[in-house]
N, C-alpha and C positions, 0 to 999 in steps of 0.2 A: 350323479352317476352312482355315489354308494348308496342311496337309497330305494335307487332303483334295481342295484344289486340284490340288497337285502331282501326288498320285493320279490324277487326269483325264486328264492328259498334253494338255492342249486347245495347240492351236497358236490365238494371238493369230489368224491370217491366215481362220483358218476360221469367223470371227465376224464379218468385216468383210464388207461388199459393195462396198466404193469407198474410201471413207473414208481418211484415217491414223488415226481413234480415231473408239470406239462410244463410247456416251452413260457409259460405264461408261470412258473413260479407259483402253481396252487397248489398247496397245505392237502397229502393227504392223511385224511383222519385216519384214527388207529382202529376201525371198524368198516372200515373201505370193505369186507368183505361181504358183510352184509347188501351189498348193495352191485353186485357183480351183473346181476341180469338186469339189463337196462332195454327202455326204450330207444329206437333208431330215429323213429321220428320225433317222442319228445326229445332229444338230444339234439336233435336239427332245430328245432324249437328255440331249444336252450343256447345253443350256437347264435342262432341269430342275434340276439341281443347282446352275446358278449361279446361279439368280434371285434364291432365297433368299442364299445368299452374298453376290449384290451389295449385296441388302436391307444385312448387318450391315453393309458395306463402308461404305454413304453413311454409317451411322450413327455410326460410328467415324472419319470422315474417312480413308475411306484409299482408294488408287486399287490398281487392280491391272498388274501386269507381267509380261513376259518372265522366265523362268530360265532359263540355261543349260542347252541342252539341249532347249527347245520348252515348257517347263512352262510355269503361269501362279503367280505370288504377289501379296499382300497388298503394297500399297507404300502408305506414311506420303504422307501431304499436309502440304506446308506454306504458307501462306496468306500468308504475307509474310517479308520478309528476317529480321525478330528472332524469327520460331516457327525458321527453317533457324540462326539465329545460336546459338538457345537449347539445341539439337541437339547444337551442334558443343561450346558452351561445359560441357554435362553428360552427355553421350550416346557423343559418338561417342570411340573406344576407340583410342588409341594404341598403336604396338611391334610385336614380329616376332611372329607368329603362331606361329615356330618358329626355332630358334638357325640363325642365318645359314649358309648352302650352308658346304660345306668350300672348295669350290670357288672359292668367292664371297671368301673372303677371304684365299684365298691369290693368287688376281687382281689383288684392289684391297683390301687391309687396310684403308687410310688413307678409305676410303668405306662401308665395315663399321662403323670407330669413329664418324664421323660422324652416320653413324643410328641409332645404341646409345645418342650422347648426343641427338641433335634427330632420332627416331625418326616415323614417318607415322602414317596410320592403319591401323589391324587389315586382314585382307584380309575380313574380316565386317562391313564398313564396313553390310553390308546392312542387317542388318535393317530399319531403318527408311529406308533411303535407299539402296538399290542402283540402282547407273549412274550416281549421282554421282562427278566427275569426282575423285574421291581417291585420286593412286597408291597402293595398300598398300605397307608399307614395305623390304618383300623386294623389289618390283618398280621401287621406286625405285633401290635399290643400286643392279638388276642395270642400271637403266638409264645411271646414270651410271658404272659399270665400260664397257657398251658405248660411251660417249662419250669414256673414257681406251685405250679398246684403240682405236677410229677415229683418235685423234691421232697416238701412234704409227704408225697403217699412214700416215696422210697425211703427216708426218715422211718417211718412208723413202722415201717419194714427191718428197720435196720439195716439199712441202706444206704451208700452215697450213689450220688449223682452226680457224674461229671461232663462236663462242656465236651463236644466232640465233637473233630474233623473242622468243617466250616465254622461252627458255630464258636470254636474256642478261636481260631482267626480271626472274628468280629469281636473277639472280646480282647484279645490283646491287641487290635488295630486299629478298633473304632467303639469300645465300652458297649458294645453292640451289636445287633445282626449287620451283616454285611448290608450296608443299604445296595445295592443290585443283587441280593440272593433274596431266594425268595423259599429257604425253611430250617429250620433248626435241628441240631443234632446234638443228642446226647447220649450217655450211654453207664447202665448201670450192671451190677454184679450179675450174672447168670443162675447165681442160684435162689434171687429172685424174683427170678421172671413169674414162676406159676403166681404166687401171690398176687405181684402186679395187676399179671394177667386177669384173675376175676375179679378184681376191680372195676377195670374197667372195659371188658369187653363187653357184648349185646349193646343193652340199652344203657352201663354204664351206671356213674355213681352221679348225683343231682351235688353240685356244688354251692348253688344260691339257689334263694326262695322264686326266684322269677320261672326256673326248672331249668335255668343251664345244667350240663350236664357234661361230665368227662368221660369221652367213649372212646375205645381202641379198638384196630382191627390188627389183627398178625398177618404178615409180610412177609416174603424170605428170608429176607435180610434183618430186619428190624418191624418191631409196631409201629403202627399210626395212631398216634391220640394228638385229639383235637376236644375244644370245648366245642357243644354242639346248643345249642339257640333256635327256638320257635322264627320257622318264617327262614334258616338255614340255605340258602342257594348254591347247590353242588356244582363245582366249578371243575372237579373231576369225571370224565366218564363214566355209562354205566358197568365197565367191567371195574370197574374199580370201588368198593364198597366204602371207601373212606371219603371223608371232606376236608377241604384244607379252608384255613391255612391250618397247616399240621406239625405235628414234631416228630420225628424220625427217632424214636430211641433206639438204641442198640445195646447189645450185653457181651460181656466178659467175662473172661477168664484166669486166671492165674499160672502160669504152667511152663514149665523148665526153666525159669527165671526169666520169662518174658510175659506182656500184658498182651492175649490177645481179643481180638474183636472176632464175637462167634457171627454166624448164621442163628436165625430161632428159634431154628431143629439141634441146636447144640453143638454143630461140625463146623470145624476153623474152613475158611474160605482157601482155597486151591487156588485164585484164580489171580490175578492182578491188580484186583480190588482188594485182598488179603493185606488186612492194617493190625502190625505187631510191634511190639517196641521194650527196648531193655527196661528193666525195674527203676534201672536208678536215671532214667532219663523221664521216664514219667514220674515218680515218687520224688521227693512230699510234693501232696497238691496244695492247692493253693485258692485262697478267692479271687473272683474276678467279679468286676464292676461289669452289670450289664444290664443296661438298658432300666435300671431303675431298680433292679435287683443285685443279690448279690451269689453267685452257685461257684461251687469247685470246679477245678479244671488241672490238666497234669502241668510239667513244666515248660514254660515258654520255649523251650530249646523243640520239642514235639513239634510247632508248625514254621521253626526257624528252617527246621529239618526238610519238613514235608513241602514247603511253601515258599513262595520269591516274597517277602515282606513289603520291597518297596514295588512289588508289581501290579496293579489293580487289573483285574480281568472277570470279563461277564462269562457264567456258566452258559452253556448252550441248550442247556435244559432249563425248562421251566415246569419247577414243582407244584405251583397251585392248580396247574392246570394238567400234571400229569404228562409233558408233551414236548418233542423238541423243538428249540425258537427254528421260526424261517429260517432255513438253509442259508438267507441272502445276508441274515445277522450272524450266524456261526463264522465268518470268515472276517470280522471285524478284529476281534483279537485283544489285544489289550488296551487299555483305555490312561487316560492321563492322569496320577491322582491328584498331583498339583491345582488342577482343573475343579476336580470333584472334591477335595479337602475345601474347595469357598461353599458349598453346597451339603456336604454331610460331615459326623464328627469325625475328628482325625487324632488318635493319640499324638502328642506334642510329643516333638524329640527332645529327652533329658527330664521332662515332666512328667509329674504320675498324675495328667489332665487332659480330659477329649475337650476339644471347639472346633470351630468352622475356624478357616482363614481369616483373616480382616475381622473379626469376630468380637471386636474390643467392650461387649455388654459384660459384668462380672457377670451374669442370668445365663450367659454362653458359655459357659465354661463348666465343668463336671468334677470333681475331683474321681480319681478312680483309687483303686486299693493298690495302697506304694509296693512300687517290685523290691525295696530295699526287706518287708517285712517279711520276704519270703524265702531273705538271702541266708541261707544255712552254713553259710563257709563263715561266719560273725560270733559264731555260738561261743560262750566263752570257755567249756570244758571243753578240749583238742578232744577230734574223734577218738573214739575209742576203737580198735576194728577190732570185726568179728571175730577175728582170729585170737585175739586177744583175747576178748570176753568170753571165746570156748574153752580156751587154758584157763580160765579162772574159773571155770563154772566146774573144770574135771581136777581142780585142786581139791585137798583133802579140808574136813568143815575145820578143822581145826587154824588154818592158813587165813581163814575170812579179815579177821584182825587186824593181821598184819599186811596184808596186799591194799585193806583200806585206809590202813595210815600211810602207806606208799603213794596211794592213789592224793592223798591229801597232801602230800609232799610236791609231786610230779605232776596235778590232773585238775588244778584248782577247784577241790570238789568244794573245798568249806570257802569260796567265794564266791560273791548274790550278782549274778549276772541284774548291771540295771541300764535301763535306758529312760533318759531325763528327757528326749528330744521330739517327745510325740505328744504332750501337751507344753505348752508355754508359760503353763502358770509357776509360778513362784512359790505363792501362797495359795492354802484350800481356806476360805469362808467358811462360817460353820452357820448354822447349824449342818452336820455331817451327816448323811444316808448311809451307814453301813450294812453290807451284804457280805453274807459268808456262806461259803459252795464246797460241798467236794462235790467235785467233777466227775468220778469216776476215771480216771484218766483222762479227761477233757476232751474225747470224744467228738463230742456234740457241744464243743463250744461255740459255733457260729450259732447255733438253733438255741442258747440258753442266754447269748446276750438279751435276745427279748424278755429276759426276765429282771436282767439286772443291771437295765443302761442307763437308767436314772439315780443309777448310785452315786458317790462321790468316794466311797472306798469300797472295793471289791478285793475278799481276802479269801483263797483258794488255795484248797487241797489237791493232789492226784493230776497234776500236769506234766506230760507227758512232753519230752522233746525226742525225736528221731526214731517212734517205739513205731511198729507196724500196724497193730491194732487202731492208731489214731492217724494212720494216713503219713508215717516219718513225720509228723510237721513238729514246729516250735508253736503248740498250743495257745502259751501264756503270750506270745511275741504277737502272733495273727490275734488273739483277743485283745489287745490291747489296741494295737491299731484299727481295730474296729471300731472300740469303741471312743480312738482318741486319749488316752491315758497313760501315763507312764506306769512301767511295773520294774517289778524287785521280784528275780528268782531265783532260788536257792535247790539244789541238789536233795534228795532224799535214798537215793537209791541207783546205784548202776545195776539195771537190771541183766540176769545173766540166763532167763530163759522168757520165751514172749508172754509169760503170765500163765491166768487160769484158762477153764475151757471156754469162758465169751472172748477174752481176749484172744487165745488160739484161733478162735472161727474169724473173728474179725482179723485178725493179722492176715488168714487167706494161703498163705506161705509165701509171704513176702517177708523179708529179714529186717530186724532192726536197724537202722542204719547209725543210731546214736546208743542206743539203751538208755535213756535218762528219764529217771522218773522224780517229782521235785512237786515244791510249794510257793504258794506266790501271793504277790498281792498288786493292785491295781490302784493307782491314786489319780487324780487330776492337776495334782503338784507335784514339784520335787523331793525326791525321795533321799536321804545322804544315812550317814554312818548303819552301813550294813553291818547284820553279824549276824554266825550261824551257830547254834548252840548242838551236839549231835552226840545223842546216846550211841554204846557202842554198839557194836552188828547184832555180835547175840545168834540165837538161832532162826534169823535169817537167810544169813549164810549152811545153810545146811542138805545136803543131799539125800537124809530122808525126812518121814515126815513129822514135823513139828506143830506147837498149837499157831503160829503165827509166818506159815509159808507155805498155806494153802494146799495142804494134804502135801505137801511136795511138791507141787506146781511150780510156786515160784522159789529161786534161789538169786542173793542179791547181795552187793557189796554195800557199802553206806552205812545209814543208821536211821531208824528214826529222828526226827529234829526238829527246831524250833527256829526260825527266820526273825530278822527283827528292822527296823529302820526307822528314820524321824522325817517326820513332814511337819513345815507349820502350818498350824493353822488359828487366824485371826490372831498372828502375831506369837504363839505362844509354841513353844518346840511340843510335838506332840509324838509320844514312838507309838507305832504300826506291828503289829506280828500275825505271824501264820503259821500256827502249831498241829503237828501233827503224831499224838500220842507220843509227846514228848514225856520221858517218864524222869529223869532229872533236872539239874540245872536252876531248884528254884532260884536258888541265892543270888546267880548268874542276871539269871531276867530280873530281879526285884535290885540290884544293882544297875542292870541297866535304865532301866525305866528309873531310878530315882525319884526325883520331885515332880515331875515332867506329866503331864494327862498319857493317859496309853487306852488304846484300842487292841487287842490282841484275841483273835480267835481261830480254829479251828475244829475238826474233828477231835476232841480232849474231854475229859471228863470233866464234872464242874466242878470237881477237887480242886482244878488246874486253877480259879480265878482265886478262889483262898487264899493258895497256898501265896501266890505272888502278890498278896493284899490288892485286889482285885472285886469287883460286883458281878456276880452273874445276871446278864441283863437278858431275864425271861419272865414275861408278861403271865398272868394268872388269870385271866379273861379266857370262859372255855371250856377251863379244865386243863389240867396236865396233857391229858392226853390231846389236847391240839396243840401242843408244841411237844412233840415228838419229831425225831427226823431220821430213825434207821427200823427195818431199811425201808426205805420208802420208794414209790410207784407212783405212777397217775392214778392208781384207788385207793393208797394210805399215806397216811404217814407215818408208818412204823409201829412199834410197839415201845420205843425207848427212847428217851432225849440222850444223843450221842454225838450233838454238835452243839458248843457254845460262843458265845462272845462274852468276854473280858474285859472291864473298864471302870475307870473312877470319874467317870465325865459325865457329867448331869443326861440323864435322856428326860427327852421333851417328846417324844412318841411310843407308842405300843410297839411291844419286840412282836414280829409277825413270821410265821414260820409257815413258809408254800412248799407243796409237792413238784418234786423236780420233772416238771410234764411241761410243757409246749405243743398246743394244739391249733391245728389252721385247716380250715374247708374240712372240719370232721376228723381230722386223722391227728393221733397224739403219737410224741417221741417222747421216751422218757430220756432225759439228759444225765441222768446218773442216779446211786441208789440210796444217796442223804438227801432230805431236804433241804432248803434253801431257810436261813435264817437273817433278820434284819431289822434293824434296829434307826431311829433316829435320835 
């Protein structure tokens, strides 16, 4: 009978007189209009053969639908939530209908593996249930490759991108899309959309050599960008200019201290769809494991808010196809997740890990990125509040001194915030990879690990904890647990205004929530006797302008400083430092360091390794002028060497000095404005 349906070719539209469903439950299309003036006799025609059909339909419980294409088929009824449960839990058919694009996985590998091991459903989810809202699992990939290629153009942009609405739901519940939704949501700054925008609108920017290509169409609400592939079958209507599977971005705002979600004419929404939220309920964001990637997202408390956690429930909309499911599926309602956790991932309660139920392969198992790394109430200097920091900022320059020896009394500033609990090693192996960064404020730290995860010690300048310009986050804490690493951070500065004018435009007007601006280092062992060595304020502290506080811009408590710590390595105590135009103290560090190997670098001039009987360890392969690191871009590296490393430790490789650029499918992010230097 359903292929003798198909046969027919009946358009749903040519059946109805008013209605959205005949007494027989048939789907009418969203273009029913077109098709108003009908034949009486073909219709009688048409009658006759269904009748009978409908007849076996009721008997069988089944309603009839749309296919692709104008057809009519057989569609399954289901009568309450446990006959849809019972469906999913024996019936419906997981995996790739066919071995993953070439294309696809030379794109986004790491979201290929993902769904090979926690794979969707078949793209023949139909038979019994077609227009249920179940990505297939090729159309999942492609959806979360499209949502790693947006990050990078928004990057290049200067730009974040954050998970949104459903899409941050699948990432805090299941490392993933919702396996029964069927499209993603994100949403970036509004003020750069236009850019975005000619990116990727018309025909779009070509991402791989095969001619994939990333194209968007503007929305009311949000764009549509989707990767678009030779041979492409539009599974949206023709009013509708987009293909899916697609990703829904969205843009924002900043404004009376709330984050809000515009329209993409610029106008906050009126309506009941209007999604706004306090600063400090979405700030600091955070990473989130997803689906084989890794994208920011605000704080978990957003969809604790918005959303029943332990609830699972099917949209009654289905996005690839533009359309809402059968009437006969909207009144199912919520679904069991007990049921569906043996069947798709499920964040573990108390674990920072997705599996299936019964799941006992270690290959089933995910780790995701620990909620502890995102926990800011741990920090070890006590908030500072605003209120505070604006009294200190309208004291006279002459008070700088003394409020920062208070602060040093009261505020643990001269203590190294460390945490030993995120690698397990003991001891570091040598031979040692050292890597030395300023950050810029650390920024763009999730996008600069790709430069430097192969290190064994990673020693950084300009990290930022709780500052607006970097998203409130604890910079050096999320890079670390990225990349598995214990670090050591030390204080440099209470910052007392949001910086210069990049930092002002990125801050957004969103408020500091910490002010701490600090130095740090990275190791794969443990790290013990900290110590902070710190010139005094100076004019820093000052409210106009000086050689060294940015016309005025910035105004700060602290000092300059010099971090220090021991790690063994291959048995032998070895001290670590991280200087930052430390302008005293030799006696200090060449007492500490003693007999002992030391590694010590920063942003410092190469005076600094002299003076502390020290090697300046920079290679002469080149010329000078390719180990230069300020200020540098993705097209130089400066005109000066103005970052060294420091050491009396044999190297056995060339010091190699890279421009701080990260590039992916075409688009570069500069991660900050020194070069990266490194040494084996």
């Amino acid at each position: 009978s359903e292929n003798l349906i198909q046969s027919m070719s009946l358009r749903p539209s040519s059946l109805l007189f008013g209605g959205n469903e005949t007494p027989l439950g048939l789907h009418r299309s969203r273009d029913h209009n077109k098709n108003k003036h009908f034949s009486k006799t073909g219709l009688k025609k048409k009658l006759k053969y269904l009748i009978p059909i409908a007849g076996l339909a009721c008997i069988f419980g089944t309603f009839m639908d749309e296919l692709p294409g104008g057809n009519l088929r057989l569609l399954r009824t289901f009568h309450a939530p446990e006959e849809l449960q019972e469906w999913i839990d024996h019936e419906l058919e997981l995996g790739w209908n066919s071995p993953p694009a070439e294309w696809l996985k030379d794109l986004c590998p790491e979201v290929v593996e993902h769904f090979i091991r926690f794979p969707s459903a078949k793209n023949n989810t139909a038979g019994a249930a077609e227009g249920l809202p179940f990505m297939p699992t090729e159309q999942a990939a492609q959806s979360v490759c499209t949502m790693k290629i947006i990050q990078s153009i928004a990057a290049s942009l200067n730009s974040r991108l954050y998970l949104h609405a459903g899409s941050h739901l699948g990432a805090v519940v299941h490392g993933q899309i919702i396996p029964w939704d069927d499209d993603l949501d994100a949403i970036m700054d509004y003020r750069k959309k236009k850019g975005f925008a000619a990116i990727c609108e018309g025909d779009g920017i070509v991402v791989h050599p095969s001619g994939v290509r990333l194209r968007c169409v503007k929305h009311f609400n949000a764009y549509k960008v989707w990767l678009h592939y030779e041979g492409m079958v539009k599974l949206t209507n023709d009013k509708m200019p987009w293909y899916s599977p697609f990703v829904d971005l969205f843009f924002y705002k900043i404004e009376d201290g709330r984050f809000w979600e515009l329209l993409t004419d610029g106008r906050k929404r009126d309506d009941d769809n209007s999604l706004n939220y306090a600063l400090s309920e979405y700030f600091p964001t955070r990473p989130y494991y997803f689906a084989g990637i890794y994208l920011l997202g605000p704080q978990v408390q957003i969809v604790e808010d918005r959303y029943k956690l332990e609830v699972c429930k099917m949209s009654n909309y289905n996005h690839r196809l533009e359309k809402r499911v059968h009437q006969n599926f909207q009144k199912i309602g919520t679904m069991d997740c007990e049921h569906l956790a043996k069947r798709f991932p499920f964040k573990q309660l108390g674990e920072d890990v997705i599996k299936m139920d019964g799941d006992d392969d270690p290959n089933g198992t995910v780790k995701l990125f620990p909620w502890k790394a995102a926990d800011m109430s741990t920090v070890l200097i006590p908030p500072l509040s605003i209120e505070q920091r604006e009294e200190w900022y309208d004291s006279p320059d002459s008070d700088g001194q003394r409020i920062t020896d208070a602060l040093e009394n009261h505020a643990n500033i001269n203590e190294v915030e460390i945490d030993n609990s995120i690698s397990p090693q003991n001891e570091c192996t040598g031979p040692l990879k050292v890597v030395e960064l300023n950050t810029e404020r650390g920024r763009w730290w999730m996008e600069s690990v790709n430069l430097v995860k192969d290190a064994d010690v990673i020693i950084l300048n300009e990290m930022d904890i709780g500052m607006a310009r970097s998203d409130n986050q604890h910079t050096t804490r999320l890079m670390a647990h990225f990349l598995g690493m214990n670090y050591a951070w030390g204080l440099e500065f209470v910052e007392l205004t949001p910086g210069v004018y990049q930092d002002r435009y990125d801050a957004n007007g969103l408020e500091d929530f910490h002010g701490l601006h600090g130095n740090a280092f990275l190791t794969k062992c443990t790290i013990s006797e900290p110590v902070i060595f710190r010139d005094q304020i100076g004019q820093y502290f000052s409210s106009g302008s000086t050689p060294v506080n940015a016309g005025g811009k910035e105004k700060r408590l602290g000092g300059r400083m010099g971090m220090f710590g021991s790690i063994t390595v291959d048995g032998k105590e070895t001290v670590i430092g991280s200087v930052h135009k430390l302008d005293g103290f030799r006696q200090e560090v060449l007492e500490y360091i003693g007999q002992r190997d030391a590694i010590i670098a920063g942003d410092q001039n190469a005076n600094f390794c002299k003076d502390v009987n020290l090697s300046n360890i920079v290679s002469e392969d080149g010329g000078k002028e390719m180990h230069y690191t300020w200020p540098a871009s993705c097209n130089s590296l400066g005109d000066r060497r103005g970052d060294n490393i420091c050491s009396n430790m044999k190297m056995v490789g060339e010091e190699v000095t890279t421009m701080p650029c990260v590039t992916e499918y075409g688009f570069s992010t500069k991660i900050g404005d020194h070069a990266l230097t490194s040494a084996v």
